[in-house]
N, CA, C and O atoms as CSV, one atom per row, in Angstrom:
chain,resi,resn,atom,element,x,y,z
A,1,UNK,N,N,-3.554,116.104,-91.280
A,1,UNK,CA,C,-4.813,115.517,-91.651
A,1,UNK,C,C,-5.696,116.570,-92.312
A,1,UNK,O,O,-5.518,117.739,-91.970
A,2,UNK,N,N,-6.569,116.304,-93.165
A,2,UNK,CA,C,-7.313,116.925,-93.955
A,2,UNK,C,C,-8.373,117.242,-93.531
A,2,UNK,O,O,-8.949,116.369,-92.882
A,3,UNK,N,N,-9.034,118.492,-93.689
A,3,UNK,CA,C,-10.244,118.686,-92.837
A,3,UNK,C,C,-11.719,118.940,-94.104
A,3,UNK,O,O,-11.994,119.760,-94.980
A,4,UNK,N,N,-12.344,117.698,-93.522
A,4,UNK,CA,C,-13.259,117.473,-94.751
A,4,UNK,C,C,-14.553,117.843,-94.605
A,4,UNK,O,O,-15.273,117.241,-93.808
A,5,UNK,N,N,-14.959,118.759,-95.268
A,5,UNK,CA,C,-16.661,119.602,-94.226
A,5,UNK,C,C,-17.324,118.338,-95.079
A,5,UNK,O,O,-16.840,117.548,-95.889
A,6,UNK,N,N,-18.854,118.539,-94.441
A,6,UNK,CA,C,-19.394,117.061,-94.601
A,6,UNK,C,C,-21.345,117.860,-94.250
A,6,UNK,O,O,-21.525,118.630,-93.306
A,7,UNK,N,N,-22.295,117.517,-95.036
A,7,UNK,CA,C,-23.601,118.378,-95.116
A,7,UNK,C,C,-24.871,116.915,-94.634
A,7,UNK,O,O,-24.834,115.687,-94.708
A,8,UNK,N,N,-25.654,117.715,-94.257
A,8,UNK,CA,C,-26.162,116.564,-94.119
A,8,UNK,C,C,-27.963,116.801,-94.689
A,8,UNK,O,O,-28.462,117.848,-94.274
A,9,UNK,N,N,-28.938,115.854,-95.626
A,9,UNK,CA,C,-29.313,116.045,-96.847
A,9,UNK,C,C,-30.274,114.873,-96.593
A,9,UNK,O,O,-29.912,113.715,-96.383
A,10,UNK,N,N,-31.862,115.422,-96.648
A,10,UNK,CA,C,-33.188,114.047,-96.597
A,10,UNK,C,C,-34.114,114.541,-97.956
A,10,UNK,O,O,-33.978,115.532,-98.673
A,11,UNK,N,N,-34.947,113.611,-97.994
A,11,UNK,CA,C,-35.837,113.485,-99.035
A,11,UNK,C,C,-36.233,112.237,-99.105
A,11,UNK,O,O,-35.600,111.184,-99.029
A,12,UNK,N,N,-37.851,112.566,-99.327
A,12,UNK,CA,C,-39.183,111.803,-99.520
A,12,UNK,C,C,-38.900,111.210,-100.846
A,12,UNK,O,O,-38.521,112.090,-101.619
A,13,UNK,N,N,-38.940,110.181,-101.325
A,13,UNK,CA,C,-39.405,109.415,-103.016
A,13,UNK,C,C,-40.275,109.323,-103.222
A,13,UNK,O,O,-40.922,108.643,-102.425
A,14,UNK,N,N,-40.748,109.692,-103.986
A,14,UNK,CA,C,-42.277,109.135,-104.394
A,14,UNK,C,C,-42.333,108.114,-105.164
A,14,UNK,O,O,-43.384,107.475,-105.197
A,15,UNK,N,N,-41.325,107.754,-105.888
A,15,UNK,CA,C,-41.133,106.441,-106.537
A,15,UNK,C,C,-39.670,105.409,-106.204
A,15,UNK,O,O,-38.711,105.600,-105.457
A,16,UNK,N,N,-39.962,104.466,-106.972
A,16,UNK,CA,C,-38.781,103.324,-106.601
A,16,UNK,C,C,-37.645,103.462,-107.441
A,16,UNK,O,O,-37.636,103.338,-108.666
A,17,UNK,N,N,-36.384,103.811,-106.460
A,17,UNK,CA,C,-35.312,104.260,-107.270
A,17,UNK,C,C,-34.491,103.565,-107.002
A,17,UNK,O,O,-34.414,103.163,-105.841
A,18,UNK,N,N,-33.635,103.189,-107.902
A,18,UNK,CA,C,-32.638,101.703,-107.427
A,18,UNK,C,C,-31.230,102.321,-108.170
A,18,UNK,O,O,-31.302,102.817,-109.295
A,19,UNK,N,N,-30.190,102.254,-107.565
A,19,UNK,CA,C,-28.354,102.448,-108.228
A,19,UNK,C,C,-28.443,100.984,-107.754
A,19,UNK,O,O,-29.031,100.494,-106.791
A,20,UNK,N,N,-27.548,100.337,-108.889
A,20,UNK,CA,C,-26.630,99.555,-109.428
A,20,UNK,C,C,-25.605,99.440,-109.429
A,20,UNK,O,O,-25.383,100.156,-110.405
A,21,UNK,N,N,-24.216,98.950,-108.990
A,21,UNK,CA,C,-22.983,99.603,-109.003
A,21,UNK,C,C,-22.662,100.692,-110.033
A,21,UNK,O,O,-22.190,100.730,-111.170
A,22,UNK,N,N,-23.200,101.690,-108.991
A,22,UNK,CA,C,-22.915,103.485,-109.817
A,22,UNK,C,C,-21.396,103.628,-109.040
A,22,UNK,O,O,-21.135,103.427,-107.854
A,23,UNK,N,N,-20.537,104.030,-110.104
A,23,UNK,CA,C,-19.573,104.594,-109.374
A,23,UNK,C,C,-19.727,106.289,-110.436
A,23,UNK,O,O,-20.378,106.354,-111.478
A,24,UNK,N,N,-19.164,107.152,-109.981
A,24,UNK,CA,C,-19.009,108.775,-109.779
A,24,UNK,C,C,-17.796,108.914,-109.964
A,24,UNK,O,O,-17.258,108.594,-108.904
A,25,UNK,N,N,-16.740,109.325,-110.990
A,25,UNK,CA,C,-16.003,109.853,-110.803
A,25,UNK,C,C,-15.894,111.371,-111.556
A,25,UNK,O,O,-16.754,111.948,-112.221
A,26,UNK,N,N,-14.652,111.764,-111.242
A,26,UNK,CA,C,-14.335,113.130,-111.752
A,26,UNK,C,C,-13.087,113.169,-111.973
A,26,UNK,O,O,-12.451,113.217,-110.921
A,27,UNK,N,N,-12.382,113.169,-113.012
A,27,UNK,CA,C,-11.224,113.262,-113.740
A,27,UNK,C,C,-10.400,111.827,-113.043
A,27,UNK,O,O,-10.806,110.751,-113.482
A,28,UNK,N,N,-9.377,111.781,-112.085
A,28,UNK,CA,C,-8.846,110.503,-111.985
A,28,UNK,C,C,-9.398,110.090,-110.137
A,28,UNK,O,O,-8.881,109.398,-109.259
A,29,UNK,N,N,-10.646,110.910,-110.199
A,29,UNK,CA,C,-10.873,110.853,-108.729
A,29,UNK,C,C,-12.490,109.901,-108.566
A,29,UNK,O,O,-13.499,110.277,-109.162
A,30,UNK,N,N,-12.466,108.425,-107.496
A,30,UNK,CA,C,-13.579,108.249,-107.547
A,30,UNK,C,C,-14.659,109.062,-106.788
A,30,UNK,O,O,-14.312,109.084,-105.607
A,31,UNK,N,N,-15.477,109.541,-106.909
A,31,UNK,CA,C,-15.985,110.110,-105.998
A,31,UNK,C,C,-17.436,109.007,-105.221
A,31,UNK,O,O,-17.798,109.024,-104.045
A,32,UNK,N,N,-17.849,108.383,-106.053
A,32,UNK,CA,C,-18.426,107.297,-105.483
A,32,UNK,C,C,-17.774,106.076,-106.098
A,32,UNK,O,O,-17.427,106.044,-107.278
A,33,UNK,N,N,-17.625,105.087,-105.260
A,33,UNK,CA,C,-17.383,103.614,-105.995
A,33,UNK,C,C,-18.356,102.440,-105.810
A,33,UNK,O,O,-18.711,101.977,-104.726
A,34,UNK,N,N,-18.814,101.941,-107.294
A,34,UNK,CA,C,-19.681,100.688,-107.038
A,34,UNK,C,C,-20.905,100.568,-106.034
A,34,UNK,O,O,-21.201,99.449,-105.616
A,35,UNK,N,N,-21.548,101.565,-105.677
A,35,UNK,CA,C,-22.734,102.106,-105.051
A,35,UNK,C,C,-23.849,101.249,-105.472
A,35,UNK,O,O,-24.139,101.198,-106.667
A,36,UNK,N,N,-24.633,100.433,-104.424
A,36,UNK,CA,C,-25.974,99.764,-104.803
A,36,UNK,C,C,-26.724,100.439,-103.842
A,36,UNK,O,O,-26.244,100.847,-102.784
A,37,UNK,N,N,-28.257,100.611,-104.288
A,37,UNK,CA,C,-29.158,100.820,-103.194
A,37,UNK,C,C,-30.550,100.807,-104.179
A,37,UNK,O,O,-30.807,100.670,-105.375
A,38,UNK,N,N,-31.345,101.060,-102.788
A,38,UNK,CA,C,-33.043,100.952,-103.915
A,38,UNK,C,C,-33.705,101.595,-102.226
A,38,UNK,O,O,-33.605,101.141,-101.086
A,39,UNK,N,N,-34.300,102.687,-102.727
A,39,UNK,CA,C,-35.101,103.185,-102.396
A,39,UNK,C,C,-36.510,102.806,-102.393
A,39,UNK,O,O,-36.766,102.479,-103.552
A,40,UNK,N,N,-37.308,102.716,-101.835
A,40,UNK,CA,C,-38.784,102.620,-102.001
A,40,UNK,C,C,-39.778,103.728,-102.095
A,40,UNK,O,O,-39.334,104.766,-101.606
A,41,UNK,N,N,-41.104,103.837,-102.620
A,41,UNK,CA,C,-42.013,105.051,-102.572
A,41,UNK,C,C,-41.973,105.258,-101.415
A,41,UNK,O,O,-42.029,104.282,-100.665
A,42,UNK,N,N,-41.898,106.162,-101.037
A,42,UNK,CA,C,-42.138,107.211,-99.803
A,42,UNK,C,C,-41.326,107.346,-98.959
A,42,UNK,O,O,-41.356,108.244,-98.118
A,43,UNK,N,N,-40.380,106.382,-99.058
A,43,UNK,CA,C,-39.291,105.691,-97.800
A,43,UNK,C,C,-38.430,107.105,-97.385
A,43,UNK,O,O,-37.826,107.701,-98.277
A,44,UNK,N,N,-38.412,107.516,-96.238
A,44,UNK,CA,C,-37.450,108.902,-96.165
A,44,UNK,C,C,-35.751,108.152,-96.132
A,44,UNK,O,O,-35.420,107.041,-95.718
A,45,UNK,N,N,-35.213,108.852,-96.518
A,45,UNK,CA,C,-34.011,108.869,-96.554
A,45,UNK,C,C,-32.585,109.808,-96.270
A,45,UNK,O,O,-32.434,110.749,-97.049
A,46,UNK,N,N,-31.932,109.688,-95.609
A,46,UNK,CA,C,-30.874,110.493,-94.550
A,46,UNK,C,C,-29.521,109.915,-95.415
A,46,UNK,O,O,-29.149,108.744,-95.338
A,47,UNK,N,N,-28.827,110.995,-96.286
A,47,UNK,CA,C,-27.588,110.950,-96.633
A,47,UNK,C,C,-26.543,112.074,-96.112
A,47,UNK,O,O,-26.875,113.247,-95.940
A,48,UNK,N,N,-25.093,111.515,-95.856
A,48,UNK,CA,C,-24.125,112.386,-95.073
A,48,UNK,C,C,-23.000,112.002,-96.394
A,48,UNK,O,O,-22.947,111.122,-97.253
A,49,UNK,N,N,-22.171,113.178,-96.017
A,49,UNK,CA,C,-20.930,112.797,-96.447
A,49,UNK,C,C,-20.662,114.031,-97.495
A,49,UNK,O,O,-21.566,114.833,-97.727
A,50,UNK,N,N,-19.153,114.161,-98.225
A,50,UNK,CA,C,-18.178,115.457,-98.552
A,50,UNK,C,C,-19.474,116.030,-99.863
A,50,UNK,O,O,-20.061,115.358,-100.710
A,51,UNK,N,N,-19.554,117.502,-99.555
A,51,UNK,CA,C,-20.087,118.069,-100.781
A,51,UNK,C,C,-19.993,117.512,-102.001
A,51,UNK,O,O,-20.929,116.976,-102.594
A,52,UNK,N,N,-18.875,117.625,-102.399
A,52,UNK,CA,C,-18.435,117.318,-104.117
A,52,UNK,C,C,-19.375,115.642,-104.264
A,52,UNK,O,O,-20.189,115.452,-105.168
A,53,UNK,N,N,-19.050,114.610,-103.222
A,53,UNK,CA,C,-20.248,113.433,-103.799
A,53,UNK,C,C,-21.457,113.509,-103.524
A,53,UNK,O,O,-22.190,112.958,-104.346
A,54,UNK,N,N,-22.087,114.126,-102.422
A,54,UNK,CA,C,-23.522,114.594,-102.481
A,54,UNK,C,C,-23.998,114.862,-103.523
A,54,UNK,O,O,-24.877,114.176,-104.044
A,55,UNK,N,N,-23.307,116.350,-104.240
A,55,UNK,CA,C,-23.675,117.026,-105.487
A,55,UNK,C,C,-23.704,116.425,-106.407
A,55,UNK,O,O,-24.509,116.719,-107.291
A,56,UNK,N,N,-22.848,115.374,-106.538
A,56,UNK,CA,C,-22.760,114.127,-107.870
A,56,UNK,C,C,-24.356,113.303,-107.676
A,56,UNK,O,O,-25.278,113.404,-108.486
A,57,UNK,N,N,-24.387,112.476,-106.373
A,57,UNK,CA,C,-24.982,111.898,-106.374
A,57,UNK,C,C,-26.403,112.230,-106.964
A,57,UNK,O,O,-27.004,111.679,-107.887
A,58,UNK,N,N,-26.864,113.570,-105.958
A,58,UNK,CA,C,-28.077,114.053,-106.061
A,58,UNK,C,C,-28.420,114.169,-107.701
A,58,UNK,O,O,-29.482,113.839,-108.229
A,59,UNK,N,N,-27.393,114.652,-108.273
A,59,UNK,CA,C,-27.317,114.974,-109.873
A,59,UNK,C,C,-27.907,113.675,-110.813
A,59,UNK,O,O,-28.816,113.726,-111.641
A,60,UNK,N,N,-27.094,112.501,-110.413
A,60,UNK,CA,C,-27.278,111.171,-111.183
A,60,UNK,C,C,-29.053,110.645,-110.598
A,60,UNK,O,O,-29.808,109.977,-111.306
A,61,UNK,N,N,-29.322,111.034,-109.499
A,61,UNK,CA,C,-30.830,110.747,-109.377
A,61,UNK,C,C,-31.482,111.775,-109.649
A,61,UNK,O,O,-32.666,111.513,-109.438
A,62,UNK,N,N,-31.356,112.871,-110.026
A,62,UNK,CA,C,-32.157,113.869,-110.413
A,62,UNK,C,C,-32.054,113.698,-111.862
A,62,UNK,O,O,-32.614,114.515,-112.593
A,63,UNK,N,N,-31.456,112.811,-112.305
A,63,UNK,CA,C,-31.211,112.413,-114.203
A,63,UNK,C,C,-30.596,112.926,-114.801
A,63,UNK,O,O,-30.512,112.605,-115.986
A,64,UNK,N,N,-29.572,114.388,-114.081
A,64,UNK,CA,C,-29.390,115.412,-114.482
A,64,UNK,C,C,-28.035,115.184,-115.092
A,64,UNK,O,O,-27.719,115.629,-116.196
A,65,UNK,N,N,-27.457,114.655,-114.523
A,65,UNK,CA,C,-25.961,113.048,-115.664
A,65,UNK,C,C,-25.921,111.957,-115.386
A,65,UNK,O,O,-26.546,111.323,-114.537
A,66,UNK,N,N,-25.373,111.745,-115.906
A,66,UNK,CA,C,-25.435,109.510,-115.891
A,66,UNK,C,C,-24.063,109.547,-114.870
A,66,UNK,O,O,-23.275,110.480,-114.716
A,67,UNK,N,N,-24.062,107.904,-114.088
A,67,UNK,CA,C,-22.803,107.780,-113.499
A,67,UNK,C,C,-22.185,107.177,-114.362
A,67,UNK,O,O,-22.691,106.477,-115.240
A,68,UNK,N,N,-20.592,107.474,-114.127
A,68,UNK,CA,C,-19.348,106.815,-115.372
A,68,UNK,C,C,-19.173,105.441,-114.727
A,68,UNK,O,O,-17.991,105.101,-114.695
A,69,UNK,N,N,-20.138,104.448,-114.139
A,69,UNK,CA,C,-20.580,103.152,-114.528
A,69,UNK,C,C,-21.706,102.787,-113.784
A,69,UNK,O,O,-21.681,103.234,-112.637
A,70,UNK,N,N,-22.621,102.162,-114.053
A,70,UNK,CA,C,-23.419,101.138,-113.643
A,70,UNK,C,C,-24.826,102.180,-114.014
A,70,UNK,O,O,-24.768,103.096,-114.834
A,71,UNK,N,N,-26.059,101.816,-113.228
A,71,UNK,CA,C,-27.197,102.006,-113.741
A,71,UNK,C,C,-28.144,102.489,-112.713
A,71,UNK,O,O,-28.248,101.988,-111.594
A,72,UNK,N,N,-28.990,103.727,-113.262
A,72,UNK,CA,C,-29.913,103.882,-112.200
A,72,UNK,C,C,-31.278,103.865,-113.012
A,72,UNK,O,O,-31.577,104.401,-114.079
A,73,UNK,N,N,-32.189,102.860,-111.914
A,73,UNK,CA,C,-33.384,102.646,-112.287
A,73,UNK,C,C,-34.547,103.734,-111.292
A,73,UNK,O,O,-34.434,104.129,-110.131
A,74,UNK,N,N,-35.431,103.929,-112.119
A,74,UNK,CA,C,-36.540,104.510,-111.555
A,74,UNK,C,C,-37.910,103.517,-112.094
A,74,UNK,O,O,-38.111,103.190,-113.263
A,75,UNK,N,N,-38.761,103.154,-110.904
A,75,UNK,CA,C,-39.955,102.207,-111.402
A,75,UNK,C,C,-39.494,101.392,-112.200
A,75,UNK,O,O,-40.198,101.430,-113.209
A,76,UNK,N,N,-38.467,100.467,-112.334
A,76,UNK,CA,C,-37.431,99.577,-113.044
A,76,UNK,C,C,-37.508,100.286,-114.408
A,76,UNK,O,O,-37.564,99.522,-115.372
A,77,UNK,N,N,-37.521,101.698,-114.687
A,77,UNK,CA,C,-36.997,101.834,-115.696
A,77,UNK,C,C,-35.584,102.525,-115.705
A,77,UNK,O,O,-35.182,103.357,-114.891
A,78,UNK,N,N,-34.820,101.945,-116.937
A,78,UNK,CA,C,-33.312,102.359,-116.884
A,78,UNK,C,C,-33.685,103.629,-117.565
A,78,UNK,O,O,-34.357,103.735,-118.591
A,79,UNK,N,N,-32.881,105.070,-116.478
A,79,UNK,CA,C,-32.684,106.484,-116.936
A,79,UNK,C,C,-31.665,106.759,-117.179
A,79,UNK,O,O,-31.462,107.852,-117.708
A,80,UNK,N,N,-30.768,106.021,-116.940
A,80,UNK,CA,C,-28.876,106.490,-116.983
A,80,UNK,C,C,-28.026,106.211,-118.045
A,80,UNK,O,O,-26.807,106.041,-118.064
A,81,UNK,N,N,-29.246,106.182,-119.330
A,81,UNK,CA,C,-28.586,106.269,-120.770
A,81,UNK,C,C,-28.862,107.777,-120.964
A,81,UNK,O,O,-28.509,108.342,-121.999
């Protein structure tokens, strides 16, 4: 069995952030699949799980790349072009 370290990662929004079926991958690997959620202003939020999709994730809401499908909104505006 594989031993999978795993971090654990909060933060405040100050605005309304919504994924769409975001999926994450990296070469033939998904690293997220079909992901929905919506955040609210201020709402704290508690994410777990393997480095490599944290780092994706955090990335695609920080605007910093788009996910290889679906859409992330901020204040219903689409950023993930």
């Amino acid at each position: 069995m594989k031993s999978v370290k795993t971090h654990f990662h909060y933060a405040i929004i100050p605005s309304m952030i919504a994924l769409k079926n975001v999926t994450i991958a990296r070469n033939t690997r998904s690293l997220l699949k079909d992901v929905s959620l919506a955040i609210r202003p201020k709402e704290c939020v508690c994410v777990t799980g393997e480095t490599e999709s944290l780092s994706a994730l955090f990335r695609i809401l920080a605007t910093l790349e788009k996910p290889s499908e679906g859409t992330v909104e901020v204040d219903n505006v689409d950023v993930s072009i």
